[in-house]
Each structure stands twice: as C-alpha cells, then as structure tokens.
C-alpha positions, 0 to 999 in steps of 0.5 A, a space after each residue: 491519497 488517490 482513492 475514491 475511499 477518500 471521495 465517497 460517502 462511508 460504506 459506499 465503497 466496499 473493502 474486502 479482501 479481494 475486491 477492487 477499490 479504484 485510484 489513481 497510479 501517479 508513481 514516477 511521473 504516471 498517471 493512469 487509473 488503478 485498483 488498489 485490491 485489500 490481500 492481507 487479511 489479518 492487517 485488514 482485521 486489525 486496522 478494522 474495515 470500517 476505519 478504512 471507510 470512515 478516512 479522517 476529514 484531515 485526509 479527505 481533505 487534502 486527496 488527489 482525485 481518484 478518477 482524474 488527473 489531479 491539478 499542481 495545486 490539488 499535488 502540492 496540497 497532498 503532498 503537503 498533508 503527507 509530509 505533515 502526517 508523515 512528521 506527527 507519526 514520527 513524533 508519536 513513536 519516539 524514544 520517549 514513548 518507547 515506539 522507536 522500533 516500530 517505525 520501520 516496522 510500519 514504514 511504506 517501503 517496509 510494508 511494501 516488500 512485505 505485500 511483495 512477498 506475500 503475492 510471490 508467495 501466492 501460486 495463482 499469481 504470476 509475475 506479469 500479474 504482481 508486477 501489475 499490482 505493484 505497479 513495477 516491471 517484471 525485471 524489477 521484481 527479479 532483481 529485487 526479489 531473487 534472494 527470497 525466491 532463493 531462500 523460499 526454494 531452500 525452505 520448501 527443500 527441507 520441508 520435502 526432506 
C-alpha cells in the first residue's frame, strides 16, 4: 500500500522480474525507503503485469505515500481500506462458493514464507541479502527456516545418490 505503483500513472512504473519498484518499509514501527523486487515469474504471468500497473482506484485511493513517511490520517485510511479488502476476500472465497480452501493458500503470511523459501533456494543469494529483502535479521531467517534448510539438505542427498 506504500508503492509508487499506487502513485504513478500506468506503465510509467516498470514490473519485471528483477527490477526494483520503490516503497516504503513501515513493518514494526519503521519506516525507511525500499524496493519491492517482482522474483516469482510464474505468479507475475498469472497475475498479469499490466493489472499490476493498472491498481484499483479504490486502492490508489487509500495508499500510504511511497517516498515519505505517511501521516496518523494518511495510516488510519490505509489501514482501514485493508481491513475492508481484507473482509470482501473472505467473503468471496466462502464455503458456499466452494473457495474456503483457497484462503490460506492465498494468505500474506502464506505467500510470504513461500517467496522465503523460493530466495534460500537461489544460490547467488545470501542470507544478509534475503533478510534484506524480507526486511528481517539474519537470526530470524535461521530460527524460522532451519527445517526446510534441513529438508532441502536430505532432498539434494538423495538426488546425489
């Protein structure tokens, strides 16, 4: 909700994987610039690069500035906006529909350990790098992600085996 997508015109922002859009980091009470960086080529060609660049109005309207720190009323707004996108998705993928499933599939948190673990897999990366883009200290990636680390370990075994 702090990214200059939400600020500029359509196509004036490019989305590909491995470049930059610019945003804000507020997580925890922070706030400093930072780069959001497209890594999942397949979720990008499913979501569709010009959807990406072409936000809602409803979301542009409600976005946190990307380039300064946004104000109490600028925050509340946001949040708000969230909280009512965050209620309309849950309703959408409801029992009745027969989506309830989906939910955690498409949940932040969920997303978020996926792109995770994607980046521990990328050998040019290293862990002061991921825990700069997740915006996380190298101690919390540890503790967080020793088990896959361990289960990626027995799967390259028996590969080489």
């Amino acid at each position: 909700m702090a990214s200059e997508l939400l600020w500029k015109k359509p196509g004036q922002v490019e989305v590909a994987v491995g470049s930059y859009v610019r945003c804000r980091d507020s997580k925890r009470g922070r706030n400093r610039p930072a780069n959001l960086c497209p890594s999942w080529r397949g979720l990008l060609e499913s979501v569709g690069v010009e959807r990406l660049q072409q936000p809602p109005q409803r979301l542009r309207n409600a976005a946190s500035p990307w380039d300064d720190k946004p104000t109490q009323d600028q925050q509340r707004k946001t949040e708000q906006e969230l909280g009512a996108v965050h209620g309309w998705l849950w309703r959408e993928l409801s029992d009745e529909k027969g989506l309830k499933g989906y939910r955690e599939i498409i949940g932040l948190r969920t997303l978020r350990h996926n792109a995770a673990r994607r980046l521990l897999e990328v050998k040019q990366l290293d862990l002061l790098q991921i825990a700069g883009l997740l915006s996380t200290s190298e101690e919390m990636l540890r503790r967080t992600y020793a088990d896959h680390h361990r289960f990626r370990s027995h799967e390259i075994i028996r590969e080489v085996f």
